[in-house]
mmCIF file of the N, C-alpha and C atoms, coordinates in Angstrom:
data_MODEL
# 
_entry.id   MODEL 
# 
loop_
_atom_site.group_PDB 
_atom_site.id 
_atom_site.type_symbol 
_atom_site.label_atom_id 
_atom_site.label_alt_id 
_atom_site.label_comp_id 
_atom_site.label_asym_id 
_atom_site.label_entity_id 
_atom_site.label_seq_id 
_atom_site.pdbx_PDB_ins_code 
_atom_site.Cartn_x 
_atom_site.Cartn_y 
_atom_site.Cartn_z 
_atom_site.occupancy 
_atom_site.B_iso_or_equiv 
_atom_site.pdbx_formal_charge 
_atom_site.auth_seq_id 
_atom_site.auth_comp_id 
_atom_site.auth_asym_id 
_atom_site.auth_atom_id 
_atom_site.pdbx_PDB_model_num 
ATOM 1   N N  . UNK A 1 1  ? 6.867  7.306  25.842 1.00 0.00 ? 1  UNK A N  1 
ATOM 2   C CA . UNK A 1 1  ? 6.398  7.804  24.552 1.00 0.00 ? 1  UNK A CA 1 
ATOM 3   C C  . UNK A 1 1  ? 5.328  6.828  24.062 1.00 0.00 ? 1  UNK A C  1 
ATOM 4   N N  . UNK A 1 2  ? 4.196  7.369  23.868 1.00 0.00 ? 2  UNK A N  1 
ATOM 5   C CA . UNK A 1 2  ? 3.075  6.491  23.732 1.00 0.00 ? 2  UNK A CA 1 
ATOM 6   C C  . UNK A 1 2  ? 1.836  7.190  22.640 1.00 0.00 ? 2  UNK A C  1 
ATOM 7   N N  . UNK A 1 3  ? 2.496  8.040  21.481 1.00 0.00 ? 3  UNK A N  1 
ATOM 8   C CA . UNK A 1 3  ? 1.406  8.241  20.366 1.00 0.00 ? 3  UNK A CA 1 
ATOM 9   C C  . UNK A 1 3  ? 2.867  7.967  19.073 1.00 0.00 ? 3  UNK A C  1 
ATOM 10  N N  . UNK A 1 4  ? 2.080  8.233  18.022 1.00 0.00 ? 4  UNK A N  1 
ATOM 11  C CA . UNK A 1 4  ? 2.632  7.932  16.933 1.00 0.00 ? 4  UNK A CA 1 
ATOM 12  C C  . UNK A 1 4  ? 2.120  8.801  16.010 1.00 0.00 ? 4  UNK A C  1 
ATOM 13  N N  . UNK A 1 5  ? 2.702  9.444  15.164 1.00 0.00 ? 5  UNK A N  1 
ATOM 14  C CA . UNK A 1 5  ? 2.818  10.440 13.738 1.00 0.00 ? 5  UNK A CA 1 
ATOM 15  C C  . UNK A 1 5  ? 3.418  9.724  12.729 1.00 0.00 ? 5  UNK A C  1 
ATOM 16  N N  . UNK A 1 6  ? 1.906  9.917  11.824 1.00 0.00 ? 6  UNK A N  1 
ATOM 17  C CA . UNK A 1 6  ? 2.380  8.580  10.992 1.00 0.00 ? 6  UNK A CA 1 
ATOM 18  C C  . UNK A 1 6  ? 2.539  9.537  9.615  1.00 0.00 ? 6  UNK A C  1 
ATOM 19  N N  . UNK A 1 7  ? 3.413  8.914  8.872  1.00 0.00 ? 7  UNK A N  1 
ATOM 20  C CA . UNK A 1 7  ? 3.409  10.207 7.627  1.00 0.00 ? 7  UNK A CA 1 
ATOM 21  C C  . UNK A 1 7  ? 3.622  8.973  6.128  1.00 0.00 ? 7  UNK A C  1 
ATOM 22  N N  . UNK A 1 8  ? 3.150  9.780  4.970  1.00 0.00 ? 8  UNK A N  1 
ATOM 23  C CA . UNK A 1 8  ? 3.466  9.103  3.435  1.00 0.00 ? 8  UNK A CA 1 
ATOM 24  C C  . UNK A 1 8  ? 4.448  9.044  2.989  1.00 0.00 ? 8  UNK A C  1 
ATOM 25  N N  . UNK A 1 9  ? 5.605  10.143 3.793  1.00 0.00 ? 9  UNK A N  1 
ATOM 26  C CA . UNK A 1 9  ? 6.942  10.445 3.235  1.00 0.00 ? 9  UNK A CA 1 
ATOM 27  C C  . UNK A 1 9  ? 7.725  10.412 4.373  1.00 0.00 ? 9  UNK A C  1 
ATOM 28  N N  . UNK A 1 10 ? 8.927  9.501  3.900  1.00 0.00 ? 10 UNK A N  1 
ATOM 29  C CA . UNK A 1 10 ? 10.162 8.915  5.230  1.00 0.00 ? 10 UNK A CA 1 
ATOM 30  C C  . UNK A 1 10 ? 10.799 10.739 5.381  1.00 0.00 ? 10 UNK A C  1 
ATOM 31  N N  . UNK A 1 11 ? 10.771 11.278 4.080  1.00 0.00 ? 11 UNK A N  1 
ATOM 32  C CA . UNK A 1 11 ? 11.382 13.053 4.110  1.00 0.00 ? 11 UNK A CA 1 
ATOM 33  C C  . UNK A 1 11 ? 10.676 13.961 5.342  1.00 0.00 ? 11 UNK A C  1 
ATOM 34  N N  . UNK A 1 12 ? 8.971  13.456 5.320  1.00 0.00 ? 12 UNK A N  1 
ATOM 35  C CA . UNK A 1 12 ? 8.439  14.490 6.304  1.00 0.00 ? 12 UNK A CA 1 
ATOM 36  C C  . UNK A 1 12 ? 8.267  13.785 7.619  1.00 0.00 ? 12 UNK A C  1 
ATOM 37  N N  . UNK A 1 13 ? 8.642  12.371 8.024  1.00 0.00 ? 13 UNK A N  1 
ATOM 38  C CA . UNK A 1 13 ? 8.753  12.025 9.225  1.00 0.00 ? 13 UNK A CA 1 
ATOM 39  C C  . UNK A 1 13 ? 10.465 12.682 9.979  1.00 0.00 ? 13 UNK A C  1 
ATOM 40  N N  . UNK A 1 14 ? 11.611 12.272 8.937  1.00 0.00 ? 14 UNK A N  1 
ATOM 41  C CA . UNK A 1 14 ? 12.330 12.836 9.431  1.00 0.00 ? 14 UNK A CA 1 
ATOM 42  C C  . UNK A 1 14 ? 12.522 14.320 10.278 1.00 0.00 ? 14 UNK A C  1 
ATOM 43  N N  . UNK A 1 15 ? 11.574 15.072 8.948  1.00 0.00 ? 15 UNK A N  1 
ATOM 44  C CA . UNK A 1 15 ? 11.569 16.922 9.026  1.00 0.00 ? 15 UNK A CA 1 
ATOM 45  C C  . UNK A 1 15 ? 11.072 16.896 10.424 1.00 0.00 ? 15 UNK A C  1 
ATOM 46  N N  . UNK A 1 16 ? 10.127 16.292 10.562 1.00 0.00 ? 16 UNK A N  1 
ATOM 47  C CA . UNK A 1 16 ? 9.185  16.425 11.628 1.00 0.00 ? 16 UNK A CA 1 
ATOM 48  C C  . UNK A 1 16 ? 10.201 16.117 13.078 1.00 0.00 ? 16 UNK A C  1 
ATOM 49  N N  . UNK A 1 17 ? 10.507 15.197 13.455 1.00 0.00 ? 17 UNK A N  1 
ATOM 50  C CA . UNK A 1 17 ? 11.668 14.446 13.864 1.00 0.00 ? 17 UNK A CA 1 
ATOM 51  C C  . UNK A 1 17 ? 12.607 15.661 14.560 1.00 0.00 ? 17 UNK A C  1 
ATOM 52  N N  . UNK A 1 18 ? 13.412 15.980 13.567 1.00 0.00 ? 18 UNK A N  1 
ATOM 53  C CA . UNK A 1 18 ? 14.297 17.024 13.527 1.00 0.00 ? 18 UNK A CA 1 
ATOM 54  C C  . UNK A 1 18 ? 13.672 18.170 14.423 1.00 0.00 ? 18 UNK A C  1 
ATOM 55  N N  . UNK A 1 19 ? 12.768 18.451 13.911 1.00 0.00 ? 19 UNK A N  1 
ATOM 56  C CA . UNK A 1 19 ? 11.903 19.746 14.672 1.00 0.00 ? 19 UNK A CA 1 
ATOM 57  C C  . UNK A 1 19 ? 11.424 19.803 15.828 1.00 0.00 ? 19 UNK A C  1 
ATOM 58  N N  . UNK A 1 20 ? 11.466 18.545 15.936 1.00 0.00 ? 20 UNK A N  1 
ATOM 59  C CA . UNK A 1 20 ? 10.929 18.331 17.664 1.00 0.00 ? 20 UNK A CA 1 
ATOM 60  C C  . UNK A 1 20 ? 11.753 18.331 18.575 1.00 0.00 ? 20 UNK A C  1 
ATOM 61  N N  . UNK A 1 21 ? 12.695 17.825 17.769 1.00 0.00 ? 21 UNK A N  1 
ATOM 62  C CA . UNK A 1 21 ? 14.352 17.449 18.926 1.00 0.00 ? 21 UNK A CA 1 
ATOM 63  C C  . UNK A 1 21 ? 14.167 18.993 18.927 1.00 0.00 ? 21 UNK A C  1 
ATOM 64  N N  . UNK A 1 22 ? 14.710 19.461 18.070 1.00 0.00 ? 22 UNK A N  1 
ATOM 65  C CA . UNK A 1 22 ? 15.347 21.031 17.899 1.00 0.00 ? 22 UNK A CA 1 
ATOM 66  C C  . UNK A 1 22 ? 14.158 22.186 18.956 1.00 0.00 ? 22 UNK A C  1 
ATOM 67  N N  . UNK A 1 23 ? 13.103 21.615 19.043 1.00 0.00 ? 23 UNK A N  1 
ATOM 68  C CA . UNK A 1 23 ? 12.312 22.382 20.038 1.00 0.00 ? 23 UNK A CA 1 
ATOM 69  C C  . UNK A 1 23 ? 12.156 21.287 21.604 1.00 0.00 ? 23 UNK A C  1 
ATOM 70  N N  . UNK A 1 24 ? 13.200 20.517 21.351 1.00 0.00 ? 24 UNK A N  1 
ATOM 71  C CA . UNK A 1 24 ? 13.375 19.943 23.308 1.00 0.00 ? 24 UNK A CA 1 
ATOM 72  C C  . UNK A 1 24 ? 12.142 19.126 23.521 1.00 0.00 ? 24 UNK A C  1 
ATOM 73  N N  . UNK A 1 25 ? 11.627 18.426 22.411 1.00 0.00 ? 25 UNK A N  1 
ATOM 74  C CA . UNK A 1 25 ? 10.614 17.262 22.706 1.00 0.00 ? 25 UNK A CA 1 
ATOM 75  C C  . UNK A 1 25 ? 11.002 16.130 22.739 1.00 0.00 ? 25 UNK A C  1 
ATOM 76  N N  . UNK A 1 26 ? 10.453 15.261 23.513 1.00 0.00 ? 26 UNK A N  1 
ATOM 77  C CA . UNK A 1 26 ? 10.894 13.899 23.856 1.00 0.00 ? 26 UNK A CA 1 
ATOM 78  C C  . UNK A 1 26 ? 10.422 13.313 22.236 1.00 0.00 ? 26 UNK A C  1 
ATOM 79  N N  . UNK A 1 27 ? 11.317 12.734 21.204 1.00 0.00 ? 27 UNK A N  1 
ATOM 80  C CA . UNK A 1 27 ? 10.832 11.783 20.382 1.00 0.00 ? 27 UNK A CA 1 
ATOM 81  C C  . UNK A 1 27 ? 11.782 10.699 19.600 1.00 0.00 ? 27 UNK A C  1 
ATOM 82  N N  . UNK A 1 28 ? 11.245 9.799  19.036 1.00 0.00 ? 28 UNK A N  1 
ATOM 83  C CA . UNK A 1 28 ? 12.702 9.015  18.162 1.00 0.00 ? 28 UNK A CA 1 
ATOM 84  C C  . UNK A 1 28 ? 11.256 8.624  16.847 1.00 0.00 ? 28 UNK A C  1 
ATOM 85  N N  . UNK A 1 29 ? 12.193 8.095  16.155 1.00 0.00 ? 29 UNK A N  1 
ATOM 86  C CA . UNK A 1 29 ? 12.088 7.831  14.349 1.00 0.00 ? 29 UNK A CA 1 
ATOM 87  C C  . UNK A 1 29 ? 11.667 6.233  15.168 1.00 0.00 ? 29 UNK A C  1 
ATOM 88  N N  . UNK A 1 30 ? 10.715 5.211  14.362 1.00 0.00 ? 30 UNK A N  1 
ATOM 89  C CA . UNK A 1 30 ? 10.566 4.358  14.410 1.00 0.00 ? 30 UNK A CA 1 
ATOM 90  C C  . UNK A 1 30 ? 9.958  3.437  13.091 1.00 0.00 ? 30 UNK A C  1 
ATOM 91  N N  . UNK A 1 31 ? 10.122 2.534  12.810 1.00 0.00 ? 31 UNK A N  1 
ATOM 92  C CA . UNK A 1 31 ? 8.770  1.725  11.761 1.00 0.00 ? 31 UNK A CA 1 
ATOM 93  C C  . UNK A 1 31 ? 7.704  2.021  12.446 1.00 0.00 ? 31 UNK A C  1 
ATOM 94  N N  . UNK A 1 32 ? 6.599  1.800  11.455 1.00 0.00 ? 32 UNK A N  1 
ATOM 95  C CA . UNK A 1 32 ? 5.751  2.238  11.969 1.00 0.00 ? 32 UNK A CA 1 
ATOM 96  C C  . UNK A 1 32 ? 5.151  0.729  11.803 1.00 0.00 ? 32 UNK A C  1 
ATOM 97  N N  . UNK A 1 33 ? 4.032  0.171  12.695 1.00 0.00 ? 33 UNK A N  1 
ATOM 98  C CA . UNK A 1 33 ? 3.814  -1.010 13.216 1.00 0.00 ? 33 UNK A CA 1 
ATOM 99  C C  . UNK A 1 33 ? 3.011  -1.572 11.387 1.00 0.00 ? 33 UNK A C  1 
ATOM 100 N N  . UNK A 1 34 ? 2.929  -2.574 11.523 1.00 0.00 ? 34 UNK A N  1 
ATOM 101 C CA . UNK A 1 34 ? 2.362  -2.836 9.957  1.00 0.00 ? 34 UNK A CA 1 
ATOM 102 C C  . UNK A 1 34 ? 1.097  -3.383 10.156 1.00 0.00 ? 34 UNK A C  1 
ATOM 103 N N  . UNK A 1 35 ? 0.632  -3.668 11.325 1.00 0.00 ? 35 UNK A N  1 
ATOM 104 C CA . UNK A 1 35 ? -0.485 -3.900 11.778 1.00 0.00 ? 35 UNK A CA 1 
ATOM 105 C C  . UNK A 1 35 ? -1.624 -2.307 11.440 1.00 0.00 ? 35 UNK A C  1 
ATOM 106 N N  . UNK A 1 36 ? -0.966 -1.382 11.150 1.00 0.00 ? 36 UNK A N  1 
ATOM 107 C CA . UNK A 1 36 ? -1.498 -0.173 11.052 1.00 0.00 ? 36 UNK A CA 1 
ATOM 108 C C  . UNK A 1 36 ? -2.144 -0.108 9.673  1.00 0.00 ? 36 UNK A C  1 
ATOM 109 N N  . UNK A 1 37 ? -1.076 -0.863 8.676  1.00 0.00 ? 37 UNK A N  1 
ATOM 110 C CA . UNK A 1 37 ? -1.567 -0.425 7.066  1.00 0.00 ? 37 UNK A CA 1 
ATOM 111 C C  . UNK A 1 37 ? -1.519 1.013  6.382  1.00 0.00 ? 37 UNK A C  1 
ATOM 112 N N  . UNK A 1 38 ? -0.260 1.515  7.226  1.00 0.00 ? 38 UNK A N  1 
ATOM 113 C CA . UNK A 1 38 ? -0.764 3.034  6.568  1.00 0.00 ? 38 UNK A CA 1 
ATOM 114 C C  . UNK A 1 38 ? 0.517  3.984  6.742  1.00 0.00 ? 38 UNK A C  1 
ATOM 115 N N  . UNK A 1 39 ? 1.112  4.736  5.578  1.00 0.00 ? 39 UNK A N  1 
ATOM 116 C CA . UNK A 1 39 ? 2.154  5.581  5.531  1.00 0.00 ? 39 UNK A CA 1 
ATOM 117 C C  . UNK A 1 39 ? 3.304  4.496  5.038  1.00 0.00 ? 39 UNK A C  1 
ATOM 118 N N  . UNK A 1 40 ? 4.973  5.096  4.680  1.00 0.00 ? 40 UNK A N  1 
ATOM 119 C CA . UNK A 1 40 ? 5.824  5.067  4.535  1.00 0.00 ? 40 UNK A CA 1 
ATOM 120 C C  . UNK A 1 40 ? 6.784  4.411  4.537  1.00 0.00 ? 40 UNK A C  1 
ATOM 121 N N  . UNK A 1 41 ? 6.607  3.789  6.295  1.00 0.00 ? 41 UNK A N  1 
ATOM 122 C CA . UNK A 1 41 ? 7.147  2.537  6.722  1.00 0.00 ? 41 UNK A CA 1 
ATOM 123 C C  . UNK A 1 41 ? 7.765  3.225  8.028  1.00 0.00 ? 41 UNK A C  1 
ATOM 124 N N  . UNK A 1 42 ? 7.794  4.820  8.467  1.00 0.00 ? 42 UNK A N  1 
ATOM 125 C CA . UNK A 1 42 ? 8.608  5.643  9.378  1.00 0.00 ? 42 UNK A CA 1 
ATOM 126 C C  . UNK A 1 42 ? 7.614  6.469  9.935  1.00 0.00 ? 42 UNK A C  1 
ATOM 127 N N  . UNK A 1 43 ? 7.154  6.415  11.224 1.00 0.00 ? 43 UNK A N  1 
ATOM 128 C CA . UNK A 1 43 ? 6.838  7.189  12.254 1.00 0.00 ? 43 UNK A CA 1 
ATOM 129 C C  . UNK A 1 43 ? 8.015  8.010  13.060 1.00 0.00 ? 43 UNK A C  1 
ATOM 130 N N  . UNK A 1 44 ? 6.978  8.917  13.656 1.00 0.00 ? 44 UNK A N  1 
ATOM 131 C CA . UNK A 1 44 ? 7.912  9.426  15.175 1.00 0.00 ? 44 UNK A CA 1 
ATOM 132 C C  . UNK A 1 44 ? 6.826  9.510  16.563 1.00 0.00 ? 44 UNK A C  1 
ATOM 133 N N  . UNK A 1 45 ? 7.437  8.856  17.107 1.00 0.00 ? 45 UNK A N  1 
ATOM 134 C CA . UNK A 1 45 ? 6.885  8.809  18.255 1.00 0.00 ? 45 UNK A CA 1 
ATOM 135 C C  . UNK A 1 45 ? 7.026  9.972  19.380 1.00 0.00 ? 45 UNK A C  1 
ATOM 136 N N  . UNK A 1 46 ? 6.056  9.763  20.246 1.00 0.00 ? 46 UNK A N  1 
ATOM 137 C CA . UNK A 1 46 ? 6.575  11.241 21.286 1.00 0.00 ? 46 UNK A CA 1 
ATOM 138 C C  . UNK A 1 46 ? 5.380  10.775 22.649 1.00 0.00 ? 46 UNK A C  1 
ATOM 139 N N  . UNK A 1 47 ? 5.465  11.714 23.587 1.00 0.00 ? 47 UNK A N  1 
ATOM 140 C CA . UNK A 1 47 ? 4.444  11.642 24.403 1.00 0.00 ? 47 UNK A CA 1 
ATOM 141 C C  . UNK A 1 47 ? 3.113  12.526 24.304 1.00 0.00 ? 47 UNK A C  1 
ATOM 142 N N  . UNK A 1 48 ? 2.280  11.498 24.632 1.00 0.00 ? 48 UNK A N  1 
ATOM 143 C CA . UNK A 1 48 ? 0.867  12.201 24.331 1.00 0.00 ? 48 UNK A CA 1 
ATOM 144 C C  . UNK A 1 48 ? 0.838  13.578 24.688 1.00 0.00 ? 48 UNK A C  1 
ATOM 145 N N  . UNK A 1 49 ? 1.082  13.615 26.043 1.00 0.00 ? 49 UNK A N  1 
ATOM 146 C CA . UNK A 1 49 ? 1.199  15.330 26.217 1.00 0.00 ? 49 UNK A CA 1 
ATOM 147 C C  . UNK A 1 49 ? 1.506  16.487 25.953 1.00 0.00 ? 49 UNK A C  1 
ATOM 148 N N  . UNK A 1 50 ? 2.038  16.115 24.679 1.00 0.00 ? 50 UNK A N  1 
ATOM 149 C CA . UNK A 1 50 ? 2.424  17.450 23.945 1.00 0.00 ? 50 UNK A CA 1 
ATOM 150 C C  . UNK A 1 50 ? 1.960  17.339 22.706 1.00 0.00 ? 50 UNK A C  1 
ATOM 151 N N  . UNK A 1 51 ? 0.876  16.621 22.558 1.00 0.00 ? 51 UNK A N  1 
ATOM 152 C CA . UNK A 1 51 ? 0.213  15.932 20.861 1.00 0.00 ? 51 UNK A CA 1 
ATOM 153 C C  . UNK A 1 51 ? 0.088  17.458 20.391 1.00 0.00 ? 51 UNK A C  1 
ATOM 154 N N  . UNK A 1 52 ? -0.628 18.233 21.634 1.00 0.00 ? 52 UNK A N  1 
ATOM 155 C CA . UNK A 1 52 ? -1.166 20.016 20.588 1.00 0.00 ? 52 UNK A CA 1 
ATOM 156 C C  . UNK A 1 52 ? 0.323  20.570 19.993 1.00 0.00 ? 52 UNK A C  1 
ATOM 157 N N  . UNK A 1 53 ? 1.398  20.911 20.637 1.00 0.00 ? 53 UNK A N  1 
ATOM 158 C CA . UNK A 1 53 ? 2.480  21.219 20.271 1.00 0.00 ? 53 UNK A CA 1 
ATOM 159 C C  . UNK A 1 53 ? 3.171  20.270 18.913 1.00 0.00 ? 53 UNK A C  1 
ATOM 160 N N  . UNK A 1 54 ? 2.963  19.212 18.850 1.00 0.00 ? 54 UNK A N  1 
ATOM 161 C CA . UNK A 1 54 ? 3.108  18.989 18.040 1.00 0.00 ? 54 UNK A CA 1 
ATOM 162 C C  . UNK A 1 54 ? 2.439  18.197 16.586 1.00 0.00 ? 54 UNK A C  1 
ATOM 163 N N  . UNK A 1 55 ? 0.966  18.749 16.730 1.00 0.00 ? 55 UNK A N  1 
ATOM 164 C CA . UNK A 1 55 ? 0.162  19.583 15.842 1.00 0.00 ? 55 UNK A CA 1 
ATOM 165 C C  . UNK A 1 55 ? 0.634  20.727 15.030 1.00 0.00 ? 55 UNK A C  1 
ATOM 166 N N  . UNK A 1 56 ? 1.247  21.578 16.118 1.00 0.00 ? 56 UNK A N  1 
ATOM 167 C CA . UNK A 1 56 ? 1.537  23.007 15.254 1.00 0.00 ? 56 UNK A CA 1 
ATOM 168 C C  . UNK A 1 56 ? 2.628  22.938 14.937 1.00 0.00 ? 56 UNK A C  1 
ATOM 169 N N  . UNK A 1 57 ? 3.621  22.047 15.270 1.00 0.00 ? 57 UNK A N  1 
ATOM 170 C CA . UNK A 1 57 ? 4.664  21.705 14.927 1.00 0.00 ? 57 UNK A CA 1 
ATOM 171 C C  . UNK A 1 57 ? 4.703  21.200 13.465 1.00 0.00 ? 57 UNK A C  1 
ATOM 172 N N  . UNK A 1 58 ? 3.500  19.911 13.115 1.00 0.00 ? 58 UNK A N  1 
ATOM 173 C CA . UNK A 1 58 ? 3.440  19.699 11.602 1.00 0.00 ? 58 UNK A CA 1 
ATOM 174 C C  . UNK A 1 58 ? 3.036  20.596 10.949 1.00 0.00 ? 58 UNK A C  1 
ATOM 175 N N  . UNK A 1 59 ? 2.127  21.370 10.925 1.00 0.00 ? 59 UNK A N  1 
ATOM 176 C CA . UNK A 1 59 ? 1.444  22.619 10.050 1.00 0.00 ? 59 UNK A CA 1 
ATOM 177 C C  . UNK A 1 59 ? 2.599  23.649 9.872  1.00 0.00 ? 59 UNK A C  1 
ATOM 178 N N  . UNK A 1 60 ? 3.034  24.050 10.987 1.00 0.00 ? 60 UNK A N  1 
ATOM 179 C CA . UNK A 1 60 ? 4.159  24.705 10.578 1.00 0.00 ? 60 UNK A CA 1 
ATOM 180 C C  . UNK A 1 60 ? 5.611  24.497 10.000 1.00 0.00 ? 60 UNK A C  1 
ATOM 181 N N  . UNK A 1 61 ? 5.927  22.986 9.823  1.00 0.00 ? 61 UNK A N  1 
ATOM 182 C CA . UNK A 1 61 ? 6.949  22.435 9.042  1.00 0.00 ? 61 UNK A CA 1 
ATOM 183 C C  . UNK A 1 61 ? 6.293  22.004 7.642  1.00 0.00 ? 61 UNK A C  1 
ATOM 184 N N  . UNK A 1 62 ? 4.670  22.467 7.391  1.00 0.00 ? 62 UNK A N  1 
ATOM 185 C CA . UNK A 1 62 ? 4.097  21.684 6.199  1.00 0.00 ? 62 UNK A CA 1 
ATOM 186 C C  . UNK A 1 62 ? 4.045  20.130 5.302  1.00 0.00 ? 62 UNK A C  1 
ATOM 187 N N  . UNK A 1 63 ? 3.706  19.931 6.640  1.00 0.00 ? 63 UNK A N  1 
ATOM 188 C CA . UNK A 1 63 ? 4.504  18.233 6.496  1.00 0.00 ? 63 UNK A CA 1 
ATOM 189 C C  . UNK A 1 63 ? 3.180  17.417 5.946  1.00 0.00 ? 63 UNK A C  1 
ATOM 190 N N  . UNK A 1 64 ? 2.614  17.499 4.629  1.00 0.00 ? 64 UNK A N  1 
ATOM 191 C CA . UNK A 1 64 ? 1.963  17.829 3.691  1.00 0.00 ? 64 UNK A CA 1 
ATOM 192 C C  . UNK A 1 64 ? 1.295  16.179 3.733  1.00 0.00 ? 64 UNK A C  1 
ATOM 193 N N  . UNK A 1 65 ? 2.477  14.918 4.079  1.00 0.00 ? 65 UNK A N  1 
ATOM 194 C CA . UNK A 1 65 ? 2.326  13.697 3.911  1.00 0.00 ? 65 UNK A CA 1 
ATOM 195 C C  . UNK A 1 65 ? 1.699  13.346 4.859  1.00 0.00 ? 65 UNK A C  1 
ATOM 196 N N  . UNK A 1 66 ? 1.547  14.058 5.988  1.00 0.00 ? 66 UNK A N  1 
ATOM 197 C CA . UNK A 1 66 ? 0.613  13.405 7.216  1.00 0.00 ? 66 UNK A CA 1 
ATOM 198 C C  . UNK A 1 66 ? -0.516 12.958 7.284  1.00 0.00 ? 66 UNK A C  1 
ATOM 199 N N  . UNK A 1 67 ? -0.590 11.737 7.846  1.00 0.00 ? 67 UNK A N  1 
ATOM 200 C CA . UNK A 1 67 ? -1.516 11.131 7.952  1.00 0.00 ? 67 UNK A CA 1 
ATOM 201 C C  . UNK A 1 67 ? -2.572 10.521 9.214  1.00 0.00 ? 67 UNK A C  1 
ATOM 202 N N  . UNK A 1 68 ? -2.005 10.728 10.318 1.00 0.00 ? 68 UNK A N  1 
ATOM 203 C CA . UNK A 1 68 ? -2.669 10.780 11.678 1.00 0.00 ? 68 UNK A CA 1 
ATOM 204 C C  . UNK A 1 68 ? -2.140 10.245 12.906 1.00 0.00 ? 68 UNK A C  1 
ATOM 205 N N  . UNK A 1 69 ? -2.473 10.649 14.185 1.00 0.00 ? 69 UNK A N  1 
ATOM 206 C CA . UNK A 1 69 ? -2.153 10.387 15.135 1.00 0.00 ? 69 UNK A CA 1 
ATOM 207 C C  . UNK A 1 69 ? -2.361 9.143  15.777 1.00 0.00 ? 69 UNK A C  1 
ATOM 208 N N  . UNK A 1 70 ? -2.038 8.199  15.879 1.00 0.00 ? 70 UNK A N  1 
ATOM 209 C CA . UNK A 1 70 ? -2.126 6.593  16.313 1.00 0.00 ? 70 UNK A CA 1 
ATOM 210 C C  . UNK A 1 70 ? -1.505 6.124  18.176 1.00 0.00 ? 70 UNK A C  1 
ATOM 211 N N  . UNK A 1 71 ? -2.613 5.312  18.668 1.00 0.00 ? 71 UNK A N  1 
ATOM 212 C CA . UNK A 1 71 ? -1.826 5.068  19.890 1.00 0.00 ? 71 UNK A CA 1 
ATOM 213 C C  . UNK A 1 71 ? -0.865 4.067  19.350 1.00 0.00 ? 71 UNK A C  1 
ATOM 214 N N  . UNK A 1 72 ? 0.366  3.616  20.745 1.00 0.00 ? 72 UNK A N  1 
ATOM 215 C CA . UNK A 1 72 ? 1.530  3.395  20.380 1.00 0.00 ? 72 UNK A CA 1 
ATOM 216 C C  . UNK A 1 72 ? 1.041  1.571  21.198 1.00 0.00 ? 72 UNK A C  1 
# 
């Protein structure tokens, strides 16, 4: 697992989280590095290869706090 979804709200990293498991994606909840400066304090990580899937994965959970895709 080597990208990162970084969000403003620990609520829409979880949602997000949840949704991925629940659709059979490789991911876990992490801090998010502080070297970054940015969001919540909670990422989710996953593998790059499914970054498009889970693109539509945030838009369609409206995960409103997002803030961008980061290497890991």
């Amino acid at each position: 697992m080597d990208t990162l979804a970084v969000f403003r709200s620990r609520s829409d990293a979880l949602k997000i989280s949840r949704a991925l498991t629940k659709e059979k994606i490789a991911c876990a909840t992490v801090s998010t590095p502080s070297s970054l400066k940015v969001g919540c304090g909670l990422s989710v990580v996953f593998p790059k290869t499914v970054i498009e899937t889970v693109k539509k994965i945030i838009l369609r959970e409206n995960a409103a706090s997002f803030v961008g895709f980061y290497p890991r």
